[in-house]
C-alpha positions as CSV (number, residue, x, y, z in Angstrom):
1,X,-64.2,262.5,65.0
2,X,-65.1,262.6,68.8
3,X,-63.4,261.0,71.3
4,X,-65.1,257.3,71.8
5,X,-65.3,258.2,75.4
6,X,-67.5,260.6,76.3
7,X,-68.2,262.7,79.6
8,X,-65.6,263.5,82.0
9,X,-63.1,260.8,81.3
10,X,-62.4,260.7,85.0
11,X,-66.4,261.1,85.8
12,X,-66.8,258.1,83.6
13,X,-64.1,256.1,84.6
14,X,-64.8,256.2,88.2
15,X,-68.4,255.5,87.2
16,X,-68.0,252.4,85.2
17,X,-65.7,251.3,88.0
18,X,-67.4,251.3,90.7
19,X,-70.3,249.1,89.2
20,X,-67.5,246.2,87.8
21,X,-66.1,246.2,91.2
22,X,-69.0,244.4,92.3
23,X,-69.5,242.8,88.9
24,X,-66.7,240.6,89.6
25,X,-67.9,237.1,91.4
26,X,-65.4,237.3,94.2
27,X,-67.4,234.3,96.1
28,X,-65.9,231.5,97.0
29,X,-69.0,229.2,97.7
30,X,-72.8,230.0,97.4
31,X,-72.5,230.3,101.3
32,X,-70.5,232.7,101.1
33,X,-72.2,235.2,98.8
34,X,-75.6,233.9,101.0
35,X,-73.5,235.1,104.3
36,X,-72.8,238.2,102.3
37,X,-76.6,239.1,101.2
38,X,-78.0,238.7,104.1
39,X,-75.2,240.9,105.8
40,X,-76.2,243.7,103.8
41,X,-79.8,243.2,103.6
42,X,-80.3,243.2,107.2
43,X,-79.1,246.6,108.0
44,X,-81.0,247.9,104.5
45,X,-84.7,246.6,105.7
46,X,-87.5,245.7,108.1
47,X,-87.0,242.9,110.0
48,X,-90.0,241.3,108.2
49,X,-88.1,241.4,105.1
50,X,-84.7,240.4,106.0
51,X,-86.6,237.5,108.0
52,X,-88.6,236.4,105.0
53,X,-85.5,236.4,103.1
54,X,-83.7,234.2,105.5
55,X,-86.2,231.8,105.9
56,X,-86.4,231.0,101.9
57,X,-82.5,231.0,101.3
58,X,-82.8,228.8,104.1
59,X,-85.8,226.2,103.0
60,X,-83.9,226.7,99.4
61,X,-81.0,225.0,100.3
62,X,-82.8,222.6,102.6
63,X,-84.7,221.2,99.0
64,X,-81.9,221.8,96.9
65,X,-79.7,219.0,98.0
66,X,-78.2,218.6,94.8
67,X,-75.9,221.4,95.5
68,X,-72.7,221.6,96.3
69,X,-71.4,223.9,98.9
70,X,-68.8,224.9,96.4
71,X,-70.5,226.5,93.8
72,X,-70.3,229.8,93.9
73,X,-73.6,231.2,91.5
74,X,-77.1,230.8,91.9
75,X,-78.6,230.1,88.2
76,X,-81.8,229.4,87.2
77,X,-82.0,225.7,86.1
78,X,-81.4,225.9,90.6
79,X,-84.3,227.5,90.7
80,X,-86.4,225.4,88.5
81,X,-85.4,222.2,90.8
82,X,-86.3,224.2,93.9
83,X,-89.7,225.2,92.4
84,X,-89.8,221.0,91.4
85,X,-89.1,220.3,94.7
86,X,-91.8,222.3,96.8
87,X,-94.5,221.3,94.3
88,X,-93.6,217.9,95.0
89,X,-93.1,218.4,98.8
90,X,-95.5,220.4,100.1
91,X,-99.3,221.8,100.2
92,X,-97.6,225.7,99.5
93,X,-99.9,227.8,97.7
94,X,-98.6,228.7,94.1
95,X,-98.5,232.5,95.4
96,X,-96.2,231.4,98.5
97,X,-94.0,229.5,96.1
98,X,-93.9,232.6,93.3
99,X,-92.8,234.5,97.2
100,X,-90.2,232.7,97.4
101,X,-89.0,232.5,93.9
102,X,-88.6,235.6,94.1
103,X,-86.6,236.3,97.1
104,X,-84.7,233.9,95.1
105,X,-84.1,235.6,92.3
106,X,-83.3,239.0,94.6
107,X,-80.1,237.0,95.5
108,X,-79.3,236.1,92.2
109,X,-79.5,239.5,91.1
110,X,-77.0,240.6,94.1
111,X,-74.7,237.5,92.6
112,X,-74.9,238.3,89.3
113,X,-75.4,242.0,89.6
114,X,-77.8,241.9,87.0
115,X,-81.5,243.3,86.6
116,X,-84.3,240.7,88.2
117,X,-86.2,241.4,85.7
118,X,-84.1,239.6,83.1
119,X,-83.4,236.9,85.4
120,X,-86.9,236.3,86.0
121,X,-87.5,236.3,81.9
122,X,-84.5,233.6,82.3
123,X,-86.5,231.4,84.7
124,X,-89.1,231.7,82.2
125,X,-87.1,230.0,79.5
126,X,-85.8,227.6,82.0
127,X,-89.7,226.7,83.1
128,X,-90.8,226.4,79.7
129,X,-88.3,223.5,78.6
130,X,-88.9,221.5,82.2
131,X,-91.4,219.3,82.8
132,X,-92.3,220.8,86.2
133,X,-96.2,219.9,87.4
134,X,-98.3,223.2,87.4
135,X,-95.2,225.0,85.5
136,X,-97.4,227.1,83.6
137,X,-99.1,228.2,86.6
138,X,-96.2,229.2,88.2
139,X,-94.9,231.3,84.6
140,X,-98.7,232.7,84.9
141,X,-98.4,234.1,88.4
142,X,-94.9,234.9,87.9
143,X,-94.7,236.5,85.0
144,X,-98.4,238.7,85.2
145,X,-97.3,242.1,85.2
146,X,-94.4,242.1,82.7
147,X,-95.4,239.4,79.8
148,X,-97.3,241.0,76.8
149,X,-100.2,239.7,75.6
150,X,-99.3,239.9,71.9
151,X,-95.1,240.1,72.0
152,X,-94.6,237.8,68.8
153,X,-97.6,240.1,67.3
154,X,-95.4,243.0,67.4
155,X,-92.2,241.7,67.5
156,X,-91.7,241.8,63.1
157,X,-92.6,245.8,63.5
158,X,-90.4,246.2,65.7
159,X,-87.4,244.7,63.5
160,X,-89.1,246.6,60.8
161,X,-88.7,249.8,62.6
162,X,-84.8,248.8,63.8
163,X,-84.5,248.4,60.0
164,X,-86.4,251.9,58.5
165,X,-84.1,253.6,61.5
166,X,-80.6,252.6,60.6
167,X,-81.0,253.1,57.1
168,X,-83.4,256.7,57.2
169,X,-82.8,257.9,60.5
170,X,-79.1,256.5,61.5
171,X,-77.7,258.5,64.5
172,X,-80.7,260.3,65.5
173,X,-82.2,260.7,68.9
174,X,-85.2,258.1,68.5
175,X,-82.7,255.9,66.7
176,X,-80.2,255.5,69.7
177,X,-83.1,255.6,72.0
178,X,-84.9,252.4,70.5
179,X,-81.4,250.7,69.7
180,X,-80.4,250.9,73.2
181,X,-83.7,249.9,74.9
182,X,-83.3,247.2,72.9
183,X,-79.4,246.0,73.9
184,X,-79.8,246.9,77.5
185,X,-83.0,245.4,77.7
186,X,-84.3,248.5,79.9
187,X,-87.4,250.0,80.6
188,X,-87.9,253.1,78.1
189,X,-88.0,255.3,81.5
190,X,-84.6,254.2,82.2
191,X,-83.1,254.8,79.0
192,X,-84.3,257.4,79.2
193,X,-82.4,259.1,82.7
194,X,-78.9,257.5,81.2
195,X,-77.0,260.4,81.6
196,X,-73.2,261.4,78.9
197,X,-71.1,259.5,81.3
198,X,-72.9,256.5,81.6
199,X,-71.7,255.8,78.0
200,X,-68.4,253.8,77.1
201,X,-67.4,253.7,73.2
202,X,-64.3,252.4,74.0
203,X,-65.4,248.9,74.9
204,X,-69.4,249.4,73.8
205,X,-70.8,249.7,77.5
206,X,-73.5,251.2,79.2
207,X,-74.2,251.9,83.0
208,X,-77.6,251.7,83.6
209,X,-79.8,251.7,86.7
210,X,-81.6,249.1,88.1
211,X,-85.7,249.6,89.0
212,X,-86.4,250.4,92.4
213,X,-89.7,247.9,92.2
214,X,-87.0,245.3,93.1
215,X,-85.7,244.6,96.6
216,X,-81.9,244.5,95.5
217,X,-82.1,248.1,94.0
218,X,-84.6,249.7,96.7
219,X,-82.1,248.3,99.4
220,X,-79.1,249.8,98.0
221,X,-77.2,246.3,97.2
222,X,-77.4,246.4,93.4
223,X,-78.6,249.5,92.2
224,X,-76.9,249.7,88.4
225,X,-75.5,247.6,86.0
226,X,-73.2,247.4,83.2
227,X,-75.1,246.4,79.3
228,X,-73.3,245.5,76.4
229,X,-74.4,247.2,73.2
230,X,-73.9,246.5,69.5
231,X,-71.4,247.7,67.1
232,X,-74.6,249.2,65.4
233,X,-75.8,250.8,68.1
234,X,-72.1,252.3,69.5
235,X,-71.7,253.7,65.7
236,X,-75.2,255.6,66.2
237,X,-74.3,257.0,69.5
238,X,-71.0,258.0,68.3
239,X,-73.0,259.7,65.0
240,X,-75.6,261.2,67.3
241,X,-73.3,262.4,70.0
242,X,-71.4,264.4,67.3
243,X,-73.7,265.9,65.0
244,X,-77.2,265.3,66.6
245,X,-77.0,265.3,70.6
246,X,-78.1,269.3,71.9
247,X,-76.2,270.7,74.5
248,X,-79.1,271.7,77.2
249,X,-78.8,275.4,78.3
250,X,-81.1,275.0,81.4
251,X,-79.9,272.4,83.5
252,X,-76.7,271.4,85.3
253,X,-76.8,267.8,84.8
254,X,-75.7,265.9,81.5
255,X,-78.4,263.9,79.8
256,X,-77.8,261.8,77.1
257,X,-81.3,262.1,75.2
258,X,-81.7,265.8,75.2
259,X,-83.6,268.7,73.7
260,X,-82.0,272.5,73.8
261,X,-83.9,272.9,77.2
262,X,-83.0,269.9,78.7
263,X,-83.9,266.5,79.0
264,X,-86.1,265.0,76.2
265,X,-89.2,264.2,78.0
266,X,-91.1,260.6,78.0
267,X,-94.2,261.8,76.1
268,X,-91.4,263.1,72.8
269,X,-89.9,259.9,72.8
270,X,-92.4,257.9,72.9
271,X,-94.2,260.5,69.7
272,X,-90.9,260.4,67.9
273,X,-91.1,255.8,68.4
274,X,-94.7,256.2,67.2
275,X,-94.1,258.7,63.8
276,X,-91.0,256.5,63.0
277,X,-92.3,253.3,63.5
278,X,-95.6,254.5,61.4
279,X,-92.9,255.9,58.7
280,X,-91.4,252.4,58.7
281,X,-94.5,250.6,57.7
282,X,-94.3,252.8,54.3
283,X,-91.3,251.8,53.2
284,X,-91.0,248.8,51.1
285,X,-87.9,248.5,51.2
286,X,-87.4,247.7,55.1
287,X,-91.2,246.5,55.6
288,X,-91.9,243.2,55.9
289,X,-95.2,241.5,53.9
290,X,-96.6,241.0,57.0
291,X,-96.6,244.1,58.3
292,X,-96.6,246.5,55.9
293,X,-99.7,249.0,55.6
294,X,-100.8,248.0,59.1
295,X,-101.8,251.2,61.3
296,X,-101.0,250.5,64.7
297,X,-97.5,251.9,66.3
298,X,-95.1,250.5,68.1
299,X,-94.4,252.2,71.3
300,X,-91.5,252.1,73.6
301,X,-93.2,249.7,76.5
302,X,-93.7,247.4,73.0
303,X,-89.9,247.3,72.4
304,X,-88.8,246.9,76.0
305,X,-91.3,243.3,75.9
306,X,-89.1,242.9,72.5
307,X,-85.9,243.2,74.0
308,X,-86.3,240.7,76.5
309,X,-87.9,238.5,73.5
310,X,-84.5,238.5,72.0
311,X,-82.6,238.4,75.2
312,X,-84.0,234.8,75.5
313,X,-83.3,233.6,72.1
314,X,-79.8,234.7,72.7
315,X,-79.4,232.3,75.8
């Protein structure tokens, strides 16, 4: 049996570390972690952009009088009366208020040292249970880029293909792959660049990096974050790290998802997803009657919309 730490103990250590340090909300007031955002985002971007930014925290709490100069997060049901409140208030246009949502949710992300991406899925539950005029304009406009068109359509193959891999393919490469895109609620690319060390059995962690595409990340603020995964999925890593995982002979780093030469590319992953998920859909036993004998394949992009699905129904 392997050790449930893998990596360099230290390497990993000082690597899980350093992102919790931050993790923890050491605050003491919204003000404060305001005063401490904008003093590192000012010497991380253009004036335009640290500007911008200091004009909406500012017009945020302005609206937001309902607040307390205590509290010491930044959460999304905030948001939601913000978005009320400048609907209500003003002539904005809905693109200047989505602007300012989210600068919003850049500082909540430096707060909360979390992923705007999931935050802004979060605002989407929040919206969707308000009673906010032009709400579903503002989800619309919001959300354009990064909602599916069809996520409930493909949601049952994906559980169907969760199921066909734990109990056909437990502890192999595509297995760990979809299980973890699905607990970090990552984009496939970034499961994909998790490296050994990034992995904690011992408390069923992963480090993982932030996108770039947001502010927080590209500015250097909040650039990874710590997941939880599932018992399941710590079980298949620990299976796949032991008897399936290939030591690369060609490269100096220390990928997780690996092939002998090296790092498994995107275009094997996302063939392994497709074969398994069309294996799934002959299997009776994990197939569901809605789903079985269709021909279309999940892909990894397909399980990433997934995660988030479930990521919401877990709030």
């Amino acid at each position: 049996m392997p050790p449930r730490t893998h990596g360099s103990a230290v390497q990993q250590k000082e690597r899980f570390n350093s992102v919790v340090e931050r993790d923890k909300n050491s605050f003491d007031s919204l003000d404060d972690a305001i005063e401490s955002y904008l003093d590192e985002l000012s010497g991380s971007v253009p004036d335009s952009t640290f500007w911008s930014q200091q004009t909406t925290i500012t017009r945020f709490r302005e609206e937001v009088s309902t607040l307390h100069s205590s509290e010491d997060c930044l959460e999304s049901h905030q948001i939601c009366t913000f978005i009320n409140q400048v609907l209500e208030n003003t002539t904005a246009e809905v693109s200047t208020i989505c602007g300012w949502v989210n600068d919003l949710i850049s500082l909540q992300a430096y707060i909360h040292h979390q992923d705007p991406t999931i935050l802004k899925k979060r605002l989407l539950s929040e919206l969707e249970e308000s009673e906010i005029l032009d709400g579903r304009v503002i989800t619309e406009y919001l959300f354009k880029d990064t909602l599916g068109s069809d996520i409930q359509g493909y949601s049952e193959r994906v559980l169907t293909l969760v199921a066909y891999l734990r109990q056909y393919q437990f502890g192999t490469r595509v297995h760990v792959y979809v299980e973890l895109i699905l607990d970090t609620c990552s984009q496939p690319g970034y499961v994909r660049d998790l490296e050994l060390e990034d992995i904690n059995l011992d408390n069923d962690t992963v480090v993982i990096s932030i996108p770039e595409t947001h502010l927080v990340s590209k500015a250097g603020l909040v650039t990874q974050r710590v997941a939880n995964i599932s018992p399941e999925t710590s079980e298949a890593l620990e299976e796949f790290i032991a008897y399936e995982r290939k030591e690369p002979t060609e490269i100096s780093d220390n990928p997780l998802l690996t092939t002998s030469h090296g790092r498994a590319s995107e275009s094997t992953l996302r063939r392994e997803v497709k074969q398994a998920s069309e294996s799934a859909e002959e299997y009776p036993v994990v197939a569901s009657p809605l789903t079985r004998h269709q021909t279309s394949c999940i892909v990894p992009s397909e399980i990433w919309q997934c995660s988030i699905l479930q990521f919401l129904e877990r709030q």
